[in-house]
C-alpha positions as CSV (number, residue, x, y, z in Angstrom):
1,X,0.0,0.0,0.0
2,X,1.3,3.4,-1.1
3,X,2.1,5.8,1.5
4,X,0.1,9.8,1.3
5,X,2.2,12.6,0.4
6,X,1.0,15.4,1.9
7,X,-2.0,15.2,0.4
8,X,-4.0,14.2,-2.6
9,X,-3.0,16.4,-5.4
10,X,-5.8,16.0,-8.2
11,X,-4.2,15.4,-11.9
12,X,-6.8,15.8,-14.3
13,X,-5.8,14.2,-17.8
14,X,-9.5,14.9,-19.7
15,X,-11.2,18.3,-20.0
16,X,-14.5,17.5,-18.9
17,X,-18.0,19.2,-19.3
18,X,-20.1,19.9,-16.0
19,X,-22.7,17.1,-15.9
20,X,-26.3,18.0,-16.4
21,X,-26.7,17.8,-12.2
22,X,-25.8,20.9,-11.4
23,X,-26.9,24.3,-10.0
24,X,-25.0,27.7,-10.8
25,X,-24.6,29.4,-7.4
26,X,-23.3,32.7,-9.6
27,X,-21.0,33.1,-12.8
28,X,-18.1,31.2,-11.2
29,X,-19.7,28.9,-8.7
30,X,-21.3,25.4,-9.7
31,X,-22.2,22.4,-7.5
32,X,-22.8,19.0,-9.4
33,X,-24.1,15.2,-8.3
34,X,-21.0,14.1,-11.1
35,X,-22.4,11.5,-13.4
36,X,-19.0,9.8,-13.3
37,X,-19.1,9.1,-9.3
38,X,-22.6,7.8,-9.7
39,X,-21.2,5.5,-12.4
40,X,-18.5,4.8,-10.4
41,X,-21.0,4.3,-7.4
42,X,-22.9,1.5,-9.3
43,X,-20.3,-0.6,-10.1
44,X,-19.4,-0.3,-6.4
45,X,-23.0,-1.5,-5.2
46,X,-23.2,-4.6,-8.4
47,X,-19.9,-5.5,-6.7
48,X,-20.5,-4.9,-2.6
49,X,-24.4,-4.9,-2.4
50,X,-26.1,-2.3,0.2
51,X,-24.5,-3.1,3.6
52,X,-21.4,-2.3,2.5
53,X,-19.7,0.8,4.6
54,X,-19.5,2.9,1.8
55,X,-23.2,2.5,0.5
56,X,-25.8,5.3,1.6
57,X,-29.0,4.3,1.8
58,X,-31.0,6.1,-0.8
59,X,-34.3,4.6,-0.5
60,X,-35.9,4.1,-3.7
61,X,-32.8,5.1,-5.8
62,X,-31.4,2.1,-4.6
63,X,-34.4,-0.1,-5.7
64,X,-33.8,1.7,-8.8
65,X,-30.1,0.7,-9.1
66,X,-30.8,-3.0,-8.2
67,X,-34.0,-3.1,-11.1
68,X,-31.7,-0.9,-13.8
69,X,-28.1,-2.4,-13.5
70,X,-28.8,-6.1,-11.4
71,X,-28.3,-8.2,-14.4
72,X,-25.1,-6.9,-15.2
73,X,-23.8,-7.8,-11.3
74,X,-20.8,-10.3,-13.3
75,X,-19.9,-7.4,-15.6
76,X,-16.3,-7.7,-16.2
77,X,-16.0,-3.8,-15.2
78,X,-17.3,-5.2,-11.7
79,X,-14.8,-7.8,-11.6
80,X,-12.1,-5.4,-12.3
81,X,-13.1,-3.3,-9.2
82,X,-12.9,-5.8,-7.0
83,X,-9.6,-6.8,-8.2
84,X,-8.5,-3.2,-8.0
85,X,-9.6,-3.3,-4.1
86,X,-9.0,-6.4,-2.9
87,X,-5.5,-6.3,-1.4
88,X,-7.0,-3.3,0.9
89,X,-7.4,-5.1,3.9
90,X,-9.2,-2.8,6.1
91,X,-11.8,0.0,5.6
92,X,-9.9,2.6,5.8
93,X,-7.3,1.1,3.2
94,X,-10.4,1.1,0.9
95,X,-11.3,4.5,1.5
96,X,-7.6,5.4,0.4
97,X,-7.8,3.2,-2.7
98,X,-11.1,4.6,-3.7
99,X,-9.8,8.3,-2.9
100,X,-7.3,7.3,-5.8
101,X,-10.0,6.0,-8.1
102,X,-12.5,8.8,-7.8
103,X,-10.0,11.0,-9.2
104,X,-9.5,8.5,-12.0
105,X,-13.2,8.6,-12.4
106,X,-13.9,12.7,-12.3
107,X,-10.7,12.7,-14.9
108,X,-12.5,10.9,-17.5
109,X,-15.5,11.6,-20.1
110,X,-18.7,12.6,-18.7
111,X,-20.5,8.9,-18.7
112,X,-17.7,7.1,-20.6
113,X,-19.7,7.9,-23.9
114,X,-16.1,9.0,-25.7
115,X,-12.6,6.9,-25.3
116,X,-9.6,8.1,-23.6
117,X,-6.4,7.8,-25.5
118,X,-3.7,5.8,-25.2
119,X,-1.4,8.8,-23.6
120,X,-4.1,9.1,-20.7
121,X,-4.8,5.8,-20.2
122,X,-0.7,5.9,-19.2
123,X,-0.8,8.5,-17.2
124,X,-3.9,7.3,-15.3
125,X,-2.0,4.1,-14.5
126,X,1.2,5.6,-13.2
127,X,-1.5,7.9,-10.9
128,X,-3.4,4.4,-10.0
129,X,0.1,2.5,-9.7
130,X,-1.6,-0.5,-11.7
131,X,-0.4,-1.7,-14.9
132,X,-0.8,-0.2,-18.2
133,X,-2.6,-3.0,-19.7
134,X,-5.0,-3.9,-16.7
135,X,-5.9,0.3,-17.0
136,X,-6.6,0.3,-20.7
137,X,-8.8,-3.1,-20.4
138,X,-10.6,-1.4,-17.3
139,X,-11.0,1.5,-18.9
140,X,-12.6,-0.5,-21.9
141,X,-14.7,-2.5,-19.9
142,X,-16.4,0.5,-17.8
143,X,-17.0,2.2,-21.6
144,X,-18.8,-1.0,-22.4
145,X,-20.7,-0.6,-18.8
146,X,-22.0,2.3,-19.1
147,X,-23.1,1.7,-23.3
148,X,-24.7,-1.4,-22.8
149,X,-26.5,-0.1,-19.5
150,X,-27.9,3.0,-20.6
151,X,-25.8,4.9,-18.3
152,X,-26.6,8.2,-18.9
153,X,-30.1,7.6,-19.4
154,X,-30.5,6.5,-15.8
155,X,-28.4,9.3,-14.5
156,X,-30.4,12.0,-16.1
157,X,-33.8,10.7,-15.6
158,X,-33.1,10.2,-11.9
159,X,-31.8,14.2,-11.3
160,X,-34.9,14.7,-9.1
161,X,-33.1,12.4,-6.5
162,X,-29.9,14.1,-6.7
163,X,-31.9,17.4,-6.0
164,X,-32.4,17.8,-2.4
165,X,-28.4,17.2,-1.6
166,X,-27.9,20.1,-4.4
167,X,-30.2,22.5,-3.0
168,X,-28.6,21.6,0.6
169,X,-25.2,22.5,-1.0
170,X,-26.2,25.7,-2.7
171,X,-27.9,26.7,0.5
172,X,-24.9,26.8,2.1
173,X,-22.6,28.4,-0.6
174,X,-25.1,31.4,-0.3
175,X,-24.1,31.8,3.1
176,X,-20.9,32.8,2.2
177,X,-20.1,32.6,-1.4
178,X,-16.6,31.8,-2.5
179,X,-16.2,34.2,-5.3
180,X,-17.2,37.1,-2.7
181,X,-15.0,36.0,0.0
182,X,-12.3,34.9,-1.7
183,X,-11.8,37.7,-3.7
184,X,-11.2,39.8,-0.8
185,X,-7.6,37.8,-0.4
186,X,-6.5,36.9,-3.6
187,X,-6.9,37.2,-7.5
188,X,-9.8,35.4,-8.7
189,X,-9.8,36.5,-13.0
190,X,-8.5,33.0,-13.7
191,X,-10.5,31.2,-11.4
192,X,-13.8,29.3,-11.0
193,X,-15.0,27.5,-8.0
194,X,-16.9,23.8,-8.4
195,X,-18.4,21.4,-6.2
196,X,-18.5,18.0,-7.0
197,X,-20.6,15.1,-5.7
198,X,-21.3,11.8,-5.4
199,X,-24.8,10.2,-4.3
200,X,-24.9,6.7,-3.7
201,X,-21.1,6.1,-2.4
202,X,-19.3,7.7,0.3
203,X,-15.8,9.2,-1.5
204,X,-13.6,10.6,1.1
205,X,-14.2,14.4,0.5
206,X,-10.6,15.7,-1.3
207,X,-9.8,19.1,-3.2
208,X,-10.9,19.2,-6.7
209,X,-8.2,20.9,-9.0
210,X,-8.2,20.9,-12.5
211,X,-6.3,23.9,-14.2
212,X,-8.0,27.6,-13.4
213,X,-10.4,25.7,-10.7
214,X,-11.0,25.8,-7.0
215,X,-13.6,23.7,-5.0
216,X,-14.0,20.1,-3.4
217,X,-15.0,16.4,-4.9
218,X,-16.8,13.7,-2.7
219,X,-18.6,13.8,0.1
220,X,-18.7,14.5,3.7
221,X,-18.5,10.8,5.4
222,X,-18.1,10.4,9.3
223,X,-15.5,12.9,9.5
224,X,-14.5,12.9,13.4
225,X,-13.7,16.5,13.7
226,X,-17.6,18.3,12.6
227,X,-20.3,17.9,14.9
228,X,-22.2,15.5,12.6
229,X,-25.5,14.9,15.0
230,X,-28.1,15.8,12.2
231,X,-30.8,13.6,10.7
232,X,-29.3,14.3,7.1
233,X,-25.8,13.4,8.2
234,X,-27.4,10.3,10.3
235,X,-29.0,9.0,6.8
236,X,-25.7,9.8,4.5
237,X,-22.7,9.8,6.8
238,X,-20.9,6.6,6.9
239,X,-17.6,5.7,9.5
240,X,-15.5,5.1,6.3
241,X,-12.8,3.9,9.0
242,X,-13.9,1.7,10.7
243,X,-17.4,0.9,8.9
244,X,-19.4,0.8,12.5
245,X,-23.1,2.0,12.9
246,X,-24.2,5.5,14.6
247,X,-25.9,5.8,17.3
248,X,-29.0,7.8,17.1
249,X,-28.0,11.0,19.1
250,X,-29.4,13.4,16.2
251,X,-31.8,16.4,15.6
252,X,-33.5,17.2,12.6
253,X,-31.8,20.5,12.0
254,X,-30.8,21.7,8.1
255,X,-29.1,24.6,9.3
256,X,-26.7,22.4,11.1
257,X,-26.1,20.7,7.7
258,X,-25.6,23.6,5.7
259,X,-22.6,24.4,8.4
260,X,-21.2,21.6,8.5
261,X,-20.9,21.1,4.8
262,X,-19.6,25.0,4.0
263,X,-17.0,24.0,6.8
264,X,-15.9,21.4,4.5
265,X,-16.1,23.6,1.5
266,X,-13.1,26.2,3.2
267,X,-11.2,23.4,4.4
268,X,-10.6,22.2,0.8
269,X,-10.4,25.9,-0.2
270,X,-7.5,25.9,2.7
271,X,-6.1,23.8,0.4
272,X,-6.2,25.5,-2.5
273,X,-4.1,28.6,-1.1
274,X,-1.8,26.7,1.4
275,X,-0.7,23.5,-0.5
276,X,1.2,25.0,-3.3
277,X,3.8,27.1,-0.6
278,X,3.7,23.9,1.4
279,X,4.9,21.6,-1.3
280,X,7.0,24.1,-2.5
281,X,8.6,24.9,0.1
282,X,8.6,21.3,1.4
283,X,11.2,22.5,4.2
284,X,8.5,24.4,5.9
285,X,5.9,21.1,6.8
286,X,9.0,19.1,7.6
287,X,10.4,21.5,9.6
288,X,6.9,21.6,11.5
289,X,6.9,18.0,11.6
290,X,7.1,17.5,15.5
291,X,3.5,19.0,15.8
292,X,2.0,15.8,14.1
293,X,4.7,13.7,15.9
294,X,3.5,15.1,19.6
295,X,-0.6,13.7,18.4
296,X,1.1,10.6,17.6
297,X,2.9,10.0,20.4
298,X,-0.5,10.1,22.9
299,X,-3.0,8.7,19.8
300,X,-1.0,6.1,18.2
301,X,-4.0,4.1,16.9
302,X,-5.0,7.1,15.5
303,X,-2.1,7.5,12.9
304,X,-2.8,3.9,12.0
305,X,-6.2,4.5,11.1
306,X,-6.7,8.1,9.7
307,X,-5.3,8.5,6.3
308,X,-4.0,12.0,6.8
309,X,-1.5,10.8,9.3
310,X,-0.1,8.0,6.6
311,X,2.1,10.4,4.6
312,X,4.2,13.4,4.7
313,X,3.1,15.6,7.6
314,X,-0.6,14.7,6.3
315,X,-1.6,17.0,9.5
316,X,0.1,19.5,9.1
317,X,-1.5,20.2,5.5
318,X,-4.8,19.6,7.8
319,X,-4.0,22.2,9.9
320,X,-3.6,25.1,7.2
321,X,-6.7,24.0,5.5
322,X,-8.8,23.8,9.2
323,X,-7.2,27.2,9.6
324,X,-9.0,28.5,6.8
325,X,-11.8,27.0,7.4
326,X,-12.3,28.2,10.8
327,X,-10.7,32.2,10.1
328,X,-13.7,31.9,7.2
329,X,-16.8,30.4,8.9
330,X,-16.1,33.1,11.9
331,X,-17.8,35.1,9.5
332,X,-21.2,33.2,9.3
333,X,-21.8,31.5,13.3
334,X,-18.8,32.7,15.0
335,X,-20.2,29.9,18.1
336,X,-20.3,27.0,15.2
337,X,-16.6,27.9,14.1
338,X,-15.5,27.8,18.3
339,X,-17.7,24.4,18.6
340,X,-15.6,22.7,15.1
341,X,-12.0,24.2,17.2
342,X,-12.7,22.4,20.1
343,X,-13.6,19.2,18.1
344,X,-10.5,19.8,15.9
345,X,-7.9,20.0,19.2
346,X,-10.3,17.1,20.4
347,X,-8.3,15.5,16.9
348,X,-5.0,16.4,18.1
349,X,-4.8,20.0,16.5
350,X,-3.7,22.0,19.7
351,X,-1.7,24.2,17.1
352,X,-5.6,25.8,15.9
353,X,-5.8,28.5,17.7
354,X,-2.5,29.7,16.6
355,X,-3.6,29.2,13.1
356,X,-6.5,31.4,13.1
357,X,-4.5,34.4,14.7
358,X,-2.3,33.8,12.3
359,X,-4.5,34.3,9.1
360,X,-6.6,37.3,10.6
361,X,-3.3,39.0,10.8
362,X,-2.1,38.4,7.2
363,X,-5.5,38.3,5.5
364,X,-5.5,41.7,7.3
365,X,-2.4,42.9,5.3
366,X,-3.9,41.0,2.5
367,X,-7.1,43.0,2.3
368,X,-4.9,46.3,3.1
369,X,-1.8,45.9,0.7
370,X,-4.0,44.2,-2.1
371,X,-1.5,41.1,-1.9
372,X,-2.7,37.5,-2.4
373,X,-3.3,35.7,0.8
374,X,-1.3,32.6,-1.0
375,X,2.1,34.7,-0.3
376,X,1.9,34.6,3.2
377,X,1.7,30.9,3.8
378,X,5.6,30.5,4.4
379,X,5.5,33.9,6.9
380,X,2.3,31.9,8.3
381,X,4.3,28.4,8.6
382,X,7.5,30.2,10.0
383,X,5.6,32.2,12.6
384,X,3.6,28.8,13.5
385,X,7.3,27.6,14.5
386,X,8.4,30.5,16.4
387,X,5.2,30.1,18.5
388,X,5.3,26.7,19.2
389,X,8.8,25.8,19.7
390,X,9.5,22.1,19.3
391,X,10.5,21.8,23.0
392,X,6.9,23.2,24.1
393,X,5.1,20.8,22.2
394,X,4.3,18.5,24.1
395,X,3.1,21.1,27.4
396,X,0.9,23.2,24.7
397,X,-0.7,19.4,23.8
398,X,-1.3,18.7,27.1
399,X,-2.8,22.0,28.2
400,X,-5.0,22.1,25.1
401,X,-6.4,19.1,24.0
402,X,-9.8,17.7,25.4
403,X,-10.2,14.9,27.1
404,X,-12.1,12.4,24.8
405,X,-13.3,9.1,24.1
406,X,-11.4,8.9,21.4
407,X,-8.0,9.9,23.3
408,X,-9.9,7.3,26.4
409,X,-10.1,4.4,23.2
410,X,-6.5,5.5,22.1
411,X,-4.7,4.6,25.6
412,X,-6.5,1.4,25.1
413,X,-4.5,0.3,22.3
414,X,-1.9,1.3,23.9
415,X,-2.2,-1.0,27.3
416,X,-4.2,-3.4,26.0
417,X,-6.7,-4.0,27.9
418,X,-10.3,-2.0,28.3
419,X,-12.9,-3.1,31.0
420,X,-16.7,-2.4,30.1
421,X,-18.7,-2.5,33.6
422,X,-22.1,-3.0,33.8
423,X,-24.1,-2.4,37.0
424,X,-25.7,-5.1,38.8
425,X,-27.9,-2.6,41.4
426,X,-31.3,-2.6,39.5
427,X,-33.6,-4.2,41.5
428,X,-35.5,-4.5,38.2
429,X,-34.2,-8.5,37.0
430,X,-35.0,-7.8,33.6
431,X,-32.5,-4.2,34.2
432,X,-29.7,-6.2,34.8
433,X,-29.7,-8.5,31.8
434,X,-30.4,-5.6,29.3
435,X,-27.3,-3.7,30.9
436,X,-25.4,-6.5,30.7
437,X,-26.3,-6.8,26.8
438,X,-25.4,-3.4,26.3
439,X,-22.2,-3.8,27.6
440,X,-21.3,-6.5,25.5
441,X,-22.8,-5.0,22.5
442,X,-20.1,-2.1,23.0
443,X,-17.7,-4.3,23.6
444,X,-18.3,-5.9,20.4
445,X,-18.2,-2.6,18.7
446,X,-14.9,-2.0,20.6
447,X,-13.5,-5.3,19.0
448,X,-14.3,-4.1,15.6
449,X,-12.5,-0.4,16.6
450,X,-9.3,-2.5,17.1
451,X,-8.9,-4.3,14.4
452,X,-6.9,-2.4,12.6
453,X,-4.0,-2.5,15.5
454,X,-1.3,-4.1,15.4
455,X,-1.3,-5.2,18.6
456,X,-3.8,-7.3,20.9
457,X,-6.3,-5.7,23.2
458,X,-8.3,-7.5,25.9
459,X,-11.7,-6.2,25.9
460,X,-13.6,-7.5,29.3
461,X,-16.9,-7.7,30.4
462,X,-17.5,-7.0,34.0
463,X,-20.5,-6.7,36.2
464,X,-19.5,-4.1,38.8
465,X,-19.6,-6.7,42.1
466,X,-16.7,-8.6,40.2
467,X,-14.2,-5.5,39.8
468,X,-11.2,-5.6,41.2
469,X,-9.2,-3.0,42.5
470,X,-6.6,-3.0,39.8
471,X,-8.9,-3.4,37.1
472,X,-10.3,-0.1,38.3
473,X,-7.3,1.0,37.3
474,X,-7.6,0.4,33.6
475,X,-9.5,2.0,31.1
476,X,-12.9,1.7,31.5
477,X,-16.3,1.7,30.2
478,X,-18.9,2.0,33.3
479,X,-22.4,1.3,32.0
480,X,-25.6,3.1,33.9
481,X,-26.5,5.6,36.2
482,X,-25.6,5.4,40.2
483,X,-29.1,3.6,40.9
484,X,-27.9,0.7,38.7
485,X,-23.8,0.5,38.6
486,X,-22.5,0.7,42.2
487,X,-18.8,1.8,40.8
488,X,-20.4,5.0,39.0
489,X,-21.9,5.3,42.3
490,X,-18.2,5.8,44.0
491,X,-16.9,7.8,41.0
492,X,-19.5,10.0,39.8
493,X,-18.5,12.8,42.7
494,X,-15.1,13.2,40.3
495,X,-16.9,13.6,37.1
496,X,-18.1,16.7,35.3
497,X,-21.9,15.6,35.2
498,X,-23.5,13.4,37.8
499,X,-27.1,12.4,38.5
500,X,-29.1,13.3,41.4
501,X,-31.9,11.9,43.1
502,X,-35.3,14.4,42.2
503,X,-38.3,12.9,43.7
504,X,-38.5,9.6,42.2
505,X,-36.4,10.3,39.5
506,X,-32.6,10.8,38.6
507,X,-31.7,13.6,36.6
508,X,-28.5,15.2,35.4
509,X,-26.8,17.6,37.1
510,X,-23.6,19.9,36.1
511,X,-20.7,20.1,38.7
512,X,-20.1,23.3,39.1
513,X,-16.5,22.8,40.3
514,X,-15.1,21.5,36.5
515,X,-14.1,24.0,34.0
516,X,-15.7,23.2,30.9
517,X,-17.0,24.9,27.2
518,X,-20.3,23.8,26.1
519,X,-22.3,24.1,23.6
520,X,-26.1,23.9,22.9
521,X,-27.3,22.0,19.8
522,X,-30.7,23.3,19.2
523,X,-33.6,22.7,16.5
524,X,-33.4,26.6,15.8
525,X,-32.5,26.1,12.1
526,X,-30.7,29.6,12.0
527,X,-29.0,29.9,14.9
528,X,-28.7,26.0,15.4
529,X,-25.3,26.2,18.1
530,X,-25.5,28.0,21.2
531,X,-23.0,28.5,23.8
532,X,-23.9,27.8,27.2
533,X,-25.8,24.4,29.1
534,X,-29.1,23.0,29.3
535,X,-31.1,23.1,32.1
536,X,-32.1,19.4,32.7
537,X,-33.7,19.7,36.3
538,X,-36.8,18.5,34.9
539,X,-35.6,16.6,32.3
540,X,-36.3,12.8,32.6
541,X,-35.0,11.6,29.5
542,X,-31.6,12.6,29.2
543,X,-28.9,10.3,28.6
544,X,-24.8,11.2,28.5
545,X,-21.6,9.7,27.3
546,X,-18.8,11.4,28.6
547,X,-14.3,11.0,29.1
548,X,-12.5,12.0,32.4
549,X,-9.3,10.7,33.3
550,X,-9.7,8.1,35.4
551,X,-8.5,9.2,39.2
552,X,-7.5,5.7,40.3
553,X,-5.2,5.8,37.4
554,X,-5.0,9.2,35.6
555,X,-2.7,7.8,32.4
556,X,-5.6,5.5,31.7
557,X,-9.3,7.1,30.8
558,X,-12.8,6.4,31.9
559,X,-15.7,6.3,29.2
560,X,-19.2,6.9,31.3
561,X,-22.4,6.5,29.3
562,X,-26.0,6.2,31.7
563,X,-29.4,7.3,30.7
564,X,-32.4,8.2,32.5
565,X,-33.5,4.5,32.1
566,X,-31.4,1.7,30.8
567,X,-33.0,2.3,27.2
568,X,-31.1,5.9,26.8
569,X,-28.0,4.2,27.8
570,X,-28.2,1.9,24.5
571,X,-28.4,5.2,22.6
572,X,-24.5,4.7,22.8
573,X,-23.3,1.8,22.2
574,X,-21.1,3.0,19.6
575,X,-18.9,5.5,21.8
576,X,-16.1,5.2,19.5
577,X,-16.3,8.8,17.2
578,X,-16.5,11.5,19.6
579,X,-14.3,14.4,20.2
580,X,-16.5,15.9,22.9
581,X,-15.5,15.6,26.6
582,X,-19.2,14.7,27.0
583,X,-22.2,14.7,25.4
584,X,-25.8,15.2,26.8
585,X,-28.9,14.2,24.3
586,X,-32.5,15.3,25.3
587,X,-34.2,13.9,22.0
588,X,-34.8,18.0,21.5
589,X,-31.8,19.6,22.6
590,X,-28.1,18.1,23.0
591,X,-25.0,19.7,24.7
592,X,-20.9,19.2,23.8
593,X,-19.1,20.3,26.9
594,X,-14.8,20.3,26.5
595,X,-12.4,19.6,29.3
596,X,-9.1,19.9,29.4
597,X,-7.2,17.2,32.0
598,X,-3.2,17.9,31.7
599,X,-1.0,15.1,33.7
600,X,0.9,16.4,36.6
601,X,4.3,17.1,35.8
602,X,6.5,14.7,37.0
């Protein structure tokens, strides 16, 4: 498997037309549902049918796909694509091998309906790494697809289906339009923004860069660092690393999704302005090489399963782009853009907030000396150095990253062992057992987080009467409120939530002793994030997941999830993919609350 450098650099060998999908946002903005990705996308299903990680459920489209394209399942472009992916062994090897074909794909003729010549097809295997003869004949054989098929005829007579995730996408450029904001930093005469799509399969979101064009291709999967907790992103989203479920901790809230996906829109736009210095002057990511170094040293699972950590100093290219995406989102929901920092430290990025003084100050002298923002990357990546000196790295980590279950999850690659404890207290019979079956269902979806590790990892079950005192120790997943789990019942005092006994019910309460940001997830479609906590005093149906480090042990982590009844602590059992310290869900309301836990010096 071929290593990222830096990152994905689109080569473009065609000049192709924008596919009849599309809405113009002005005279240089277009976003497109790409016929090629949806071609792309059905060979994908013939070949891995609809539970595959990468498949979003459509609904009827994919009824239609099955009816239109089922009897060609055994095409020989199928059986090509599955030869092409089947050394990855692990979903997010297939997300890096398809990030490489989907470029392929957008590089080609509109619906295969012309051929490619024999110089491209070359090219296109040296940019694949695959044989010149096996790209010609795959090449062939998808021409042949998509004649035989109809192709084009069932792309264009299904645009009413691609409409409602191109009216979501122009919604959101509207709130602040490239062209407009980008032309306050830089020269925009040559050119043209576009935003391409796919529908039916997840492709890792990447810059699209053809000559004289700016924009992003793909599509927004379960990318850990945005607050994905919408209905939309529930039904199109996919963990494209590890291929586990979501839990069901979402509001219906289009606003939300219109953030969230003009978030993404920057970041690739980060990348437009900032990769060109940065693999110019390839000194300058090297030289700030330590800064990805300190996240791997505390999250060493997490360079082995995230892509942008496989290559060059992946994150640091990350970090310019989230720069730019947080300095330009500031402008539109200046509490959303503080909400995606946190969750972007939560990732390892404790250089962020550095990175958006650092572009208000130049696209200050930008603006004021009518000079492109793209010559002040290098003064931005030299000052990045002088403030973070390689010797403070790893006190600035520590004073700035959240505590997380994804940090807690980390550790527990790293000793090997993580205990989930269920509560035994529930003088309900029929409590017990469904605790104890959501414990082991999330240590079954712990199992399938680590199988990408190299190493082994005990995963144990425990009811809480059978804990010993060093497993308490260890990283931990404690399962139910105090009423049911007796060792949450002797912990919960040192955590920054707790429940309290109201009446005859138990309800959470904030402890006001913890230092903590939070944010308020609402249904309010424009003004969807809030600073500040919900009042849950009369709220009997909350349920929580939340990190602390764990004070019997305070290298090792404790995961907590407990709802108001044992049915709202299901509503977790996935508690893999969050960069929150904690989480509260209300079923109307949900609030992200980030901690900060540094180790004591030694």
């Amino acid at each position: 498997m071929r290593r990222l450098t830096a990152l994905i650099i689109l080569v473009f060998l065609v000049s192709t037309a924008v596919p009849a999908s599309s809405y113009d946002i002005d005279s240089k903005t277009t976003v497109v549902v790409h016929s090629n990705y949806e071609l792309l996308g059905v060979l994908y299903y013939l070949a891995y049918g609809s539970q595959d990680p990468f498949i979003i459920y459509r609904g009827q489209y994919l009824h239609d796909v099955e009816s239109w394209f089922g009897q060609y399942q055994n095409h020989k472009a199928v059986e090509m694509l599955k030869e092409y992916l089947a050394d990855a062994n692990s979903i997010s090897e297939r997300d890096y091998k398809l990030l490489y074909l989907d470029q392929v794909a957008l590089s080609l003729p509109a619906g295969m309906q012309v051929g490619v010549s024999q110089s491209q097809v070359e090219a296109l295997a040296r940019f694949l790494d695959v044989d010149v003869g096996w790209m010609s004949e795959f090449l062939t054989a998808l021409k042949d697809f998509a004649e035989k098929t109809d192709f084009m005829e069932f792309y264009n007579s299904h645009k009413e289906f691609y409409q409602e995730d191109i009216e979501l996408y122009a919604d959101a450029l509207e709130l602040l339009p490239p062209k407009d904001f980008m032309d306050r930093y830089m020269d925009l005469t040559e050119i043209e923004f576009r935003f391409v799509h796919s529908y039916l399969v997840a492709f890792h979101a990447h810059a699209y860069r053809p000559r004289g064009v700016y924009g992003l291709a793909g599509i927004q999967p379960l990318v850990r660092r945005v607050p994905q907790r919408t209905l939309w992103s529930y039904r199109t989203a996919r963990d494209t690393m590890f291929g586990l479920s979501l839990n069901k901790d979402y509001l219906d809230n289009p606003g939300l999704d219109r953030l969230n996906y003009l978030g993404m829109v920057y970041h690739e736009l980060g990348h437009d302005i900032s990769n060109p210095t940065l693999n110019f002057y390839d000194y300058l990511p090297r030289e700030l090489s330590y800064l990805e170094s300190t996240i791997e040293d505390d999250m060493p699972y997490l360079a082995v399963y995230d892509i942008h950590f496989w290559g060059d100093y992946g994150m640091i290219y990350e970090g310019f782009a989230d720069g730019w995406e947080d300095f330009a989102i500031m402008n539109v929901d200046p509490e959303y853009a503080e909400l995606a920092m946190w969750m972007q430290r939560g990732w390892g990025e404790f250089w962020i907030d550095d990175m958006i003084e650092l572009y208000e100050k130049y696209a200050n002298e930008s603006a004021q000396n009518n000079r492109d923002i793209r010559m002040y990357i290098q003064n931005i990546a030299e000052e990045l150095k002088e403030r973070i000196p390689e010797e403070n790295a790893s006190i600035l980590y520590q004073q700035r990253v959240p505590v997380t279950p994804l940090r807690t999850f980390d550790r527990g690659a790293v000793t090997g062992k993580v205990v989930v404890v269920y509560g035994t207290q529930n003088p309900d019979p029929k409590g017990k057992e469904y605790d104890r079956e959501t414990a082991e269902l999330i240590a079954d979806n712990l199992k399938i987080f680590y199988s990408q590790w190299n190493g082994s990892v005990e995963i144990v079950v425990k009811a809480d009467v059978n804990v010993t005192e060093d497993e308490l120790g260890e990283n931990l997943v404690l399962v139910g409120g105090p009423a049911a789990n007796s060792v949450v019942a002797e912990m919960q005092e040192h955590f920054p939530l707790h429940f309290v006994k109201e009446g005859d019910y138990w309800v959470i309460d904030h402890n006001i002793n913890w230092s903590v940001d939070s944010f308020i997830i609402t249904e309010n479609e424009s003004d969807p994030v809030l600073k500040g906590q919900l009042d849950l005093s009369d709220d009997l149906t909350a349920a929580l997941l939340l990190a602390v480090r764990n004070p019997n042990n305070p290298e090792n982590y404790i995961v907590w999830i407990a709802g108001a009844d044992r049915y709202g602590t299901r509503l977790f059992r996935n508690p893999t993919y969050y960069l929150s310290s904690y989480e509260i869900f209300t079923g109307k309301e949900m609030e992200m609350g980030f901690y900060v836990q540094p180790l004591a010096s030694p």
